[in-house]
C-alpha positions in Angstrom: 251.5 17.3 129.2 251.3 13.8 128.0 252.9 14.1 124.8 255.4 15.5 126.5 256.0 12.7 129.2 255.9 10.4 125.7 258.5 12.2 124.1 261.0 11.6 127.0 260.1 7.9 127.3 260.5 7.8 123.7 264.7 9.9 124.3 265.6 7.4 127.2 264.8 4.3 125.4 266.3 5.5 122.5 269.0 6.5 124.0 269.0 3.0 125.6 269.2 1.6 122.0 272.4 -0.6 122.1 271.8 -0.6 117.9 272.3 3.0 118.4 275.5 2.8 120.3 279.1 1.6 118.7 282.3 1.6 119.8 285.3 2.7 117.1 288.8 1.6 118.8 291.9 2.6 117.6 294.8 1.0 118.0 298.1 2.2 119.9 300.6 2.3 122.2 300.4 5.4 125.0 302.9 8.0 125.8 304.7 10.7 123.8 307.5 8.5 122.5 304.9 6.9 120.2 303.0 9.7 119.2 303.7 10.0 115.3 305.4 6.3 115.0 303.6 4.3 112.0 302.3 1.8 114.6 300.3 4.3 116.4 297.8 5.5 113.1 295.0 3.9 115.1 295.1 7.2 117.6 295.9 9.5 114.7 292.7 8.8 112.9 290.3 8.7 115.4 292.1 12.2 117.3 291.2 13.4 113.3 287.7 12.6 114.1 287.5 13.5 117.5 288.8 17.3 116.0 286.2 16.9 113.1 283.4 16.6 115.6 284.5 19.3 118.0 285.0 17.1 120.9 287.8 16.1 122.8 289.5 12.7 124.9 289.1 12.6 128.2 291.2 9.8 131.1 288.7 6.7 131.4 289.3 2.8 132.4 291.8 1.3 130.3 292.3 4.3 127.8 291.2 7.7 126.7 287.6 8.3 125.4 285.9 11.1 123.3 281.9 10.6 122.6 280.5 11.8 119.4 277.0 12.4 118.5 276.5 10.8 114.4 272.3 11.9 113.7 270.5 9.7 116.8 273.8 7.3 117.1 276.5 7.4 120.1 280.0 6.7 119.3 282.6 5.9 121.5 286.4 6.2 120.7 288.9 4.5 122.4 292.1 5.0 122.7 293.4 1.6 124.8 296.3 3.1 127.2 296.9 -0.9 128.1 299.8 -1.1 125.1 299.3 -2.5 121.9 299.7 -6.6 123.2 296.8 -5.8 125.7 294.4 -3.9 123.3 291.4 -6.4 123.9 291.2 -6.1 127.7 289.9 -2.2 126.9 287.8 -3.1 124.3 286.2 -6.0 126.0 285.6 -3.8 129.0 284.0 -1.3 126.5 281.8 -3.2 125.2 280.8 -4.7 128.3 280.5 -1.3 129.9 277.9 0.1 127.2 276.6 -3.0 126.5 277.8 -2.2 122.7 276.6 -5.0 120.0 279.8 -6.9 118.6 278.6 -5.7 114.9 279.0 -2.2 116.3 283.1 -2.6 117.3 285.4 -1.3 114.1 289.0 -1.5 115.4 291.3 0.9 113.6 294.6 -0.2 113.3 298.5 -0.3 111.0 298.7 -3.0 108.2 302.2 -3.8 106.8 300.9 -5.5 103.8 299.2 -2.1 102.6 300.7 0.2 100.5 300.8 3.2 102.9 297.4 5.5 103.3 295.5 2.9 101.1 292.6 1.7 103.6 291.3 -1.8 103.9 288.1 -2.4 106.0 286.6 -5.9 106.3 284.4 -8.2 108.6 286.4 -10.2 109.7 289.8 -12.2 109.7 293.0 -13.2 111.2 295.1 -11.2 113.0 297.9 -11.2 110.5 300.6 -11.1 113.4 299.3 -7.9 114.6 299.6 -7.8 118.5 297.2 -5.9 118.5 294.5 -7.9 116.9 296.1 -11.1 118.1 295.0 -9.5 121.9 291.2 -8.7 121.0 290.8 -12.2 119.1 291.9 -13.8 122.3 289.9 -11.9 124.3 287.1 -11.6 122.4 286.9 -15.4 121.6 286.2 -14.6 117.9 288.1 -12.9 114.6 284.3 -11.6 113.5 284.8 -8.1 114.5 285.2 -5.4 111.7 288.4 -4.0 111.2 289.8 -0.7 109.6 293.4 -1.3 108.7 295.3 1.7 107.6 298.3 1.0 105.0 302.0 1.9 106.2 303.6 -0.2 103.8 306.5 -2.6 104.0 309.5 -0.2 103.2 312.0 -1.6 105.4 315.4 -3.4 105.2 315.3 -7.5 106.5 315.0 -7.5 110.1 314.1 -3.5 110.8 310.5 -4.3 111.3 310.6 -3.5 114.9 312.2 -0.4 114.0 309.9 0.6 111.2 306.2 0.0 112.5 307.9 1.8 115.9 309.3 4.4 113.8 307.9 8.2 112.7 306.7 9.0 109.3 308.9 9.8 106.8 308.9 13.5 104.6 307.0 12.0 102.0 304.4 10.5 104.1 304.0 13.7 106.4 302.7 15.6 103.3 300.3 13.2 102.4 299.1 11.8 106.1 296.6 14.5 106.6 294.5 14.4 103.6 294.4 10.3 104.2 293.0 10.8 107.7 290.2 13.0 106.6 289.7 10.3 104.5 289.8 7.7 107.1 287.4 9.9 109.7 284.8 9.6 106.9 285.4 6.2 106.5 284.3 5.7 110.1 280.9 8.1 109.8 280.0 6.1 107.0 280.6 2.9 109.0 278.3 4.3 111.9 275.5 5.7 109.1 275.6 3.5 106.1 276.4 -0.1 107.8 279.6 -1.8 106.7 278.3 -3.4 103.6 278.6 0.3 101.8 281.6 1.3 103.7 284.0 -1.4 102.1 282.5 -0.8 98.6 282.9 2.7 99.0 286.7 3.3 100.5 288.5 -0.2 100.1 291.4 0.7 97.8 291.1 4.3 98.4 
C-alpha cells in the first residue's frame, strides 16, 4: 500500500504545482448589451474554448470562471464582470487566489491597430490606450504580462470609435468570426503546452 500512499503525495503536490496552474483572462464588458460588440472578443474566444473543452462558466469573485484540464496543467478562464476600466482588480485577485505565476497570465483582448481576426500575441508592452490593459498595468505594477490581442480593425469614420469597438460585427465579419476563434482557442492550448516562445512564432500574423 505504499506505492499507493506515494502516488497520491506525488497528485496533491502536483496539483499544488503553481508551474502547472495559469490563468487565461479575457477581456470584456458584462451584460447582454455587449455580447457580440467588437470590444467584447476577449469573452468570445475563451467561451470558444470553454465549448471546445466540454466545460462551462460558472458565477465567481469578480467574473465568471470555467476550469480546463490541458495534459497535467489547470487553466483558469476568466471572464472579469468588473467592466472593461476595472479588468485588473479580477485578475489580480486571480492570481492571488491560485497563487498563479505572472508568466502563466495571457490576457485576451480587441486591438484597433489589427486588421480584424489577424492575432498578435507578445510578452509584453504598453497598453496602447486600451482600458482594459491600462487597468491590469496599474494594478499589476508592471506591462510584463503576455498578451493575446485579437484584430478588429480600424474601419470607422473620425470620431465613431466609441461607437465602433462598442458596436456588433458586421455581415462580413460574422462569416468569418468563427473559423478565427477556433484559431484563437488553439492559440491559447499552445500557450499553456508549448510556452510562449512557440506560440508567437507559430500564430502571430495568422
Amino acid at each position: 500500500m505504499k506505492w499507493l500512499t506515494n502516488l497520491f503525495k506525488k497528485e496533491a503536490q502536483e496539483e499544488a504545482d503553481p508551474m502547472k496552474k495559469y490563468l487565461i483572462a479575457g477581456l470584456g464588458n458584462p451584460g447582454a448589451e455587449y455580447v457580440n460588440t467588437r470590444h467584447n472578443i476577449g469573452f468570445k474566444v475563451l467561451d470558444r474554448l470553454a465549448q471546445q473543452e466540454g466545460t462551462d462558466f460558472t458565477t465567481a469573485k469578480l467574473g465568471a470562471m470555467a476550469e480546463v484540464k490541458l495534459k497535467g496543467r489547470t487553466v483558469y478562464l476568466l471572464k472579469p464582470n468588473t467592466y472593461m476600466n476595472l479588468s485588473g482588480k479580477a485578475i489580480k485577485y486571480w492570481l492571488d487566489q491560485e497563487k498563479i505565476p505572472l508568466e502563466n497570465l495571457l490576457v485576451v483582448t480587441d486591438d484597433l491597430n489589427i486588421p480584424f481576426g489577424t492575432i498578435r500575441i507578445k510578452a509584453k508592452g504598453s497598453d496602447g490606450g486600451h482600458n482594459g490593459l491600462k487597468s491590469i498595468q496599474q494594478v499589476l505594477t508592471t506591462t510584463e504580462y503576455a498578451r493575446f490581442r485579437f484584430g478588429i480593425s480600424d474601419a470607422f469614420k473620425k470620431g465613431q470609435q466609441v461607437n465602433y469597438v462598442l458596436g456588433e460585427w458586421d455581415e462580413e465579419e460574422k462569416a468569418k468570426l468563427s473559423e478565427r476563434l477556433d484559431t484563437s482557442s488553439e492559440a491559447i492550448k499552445s500557450f499553456v503546452l508549448s510556452g510562449l516562445p512557440n506560440t508567437m512564432s507559430s500564430f502571430n500574423g495568422k
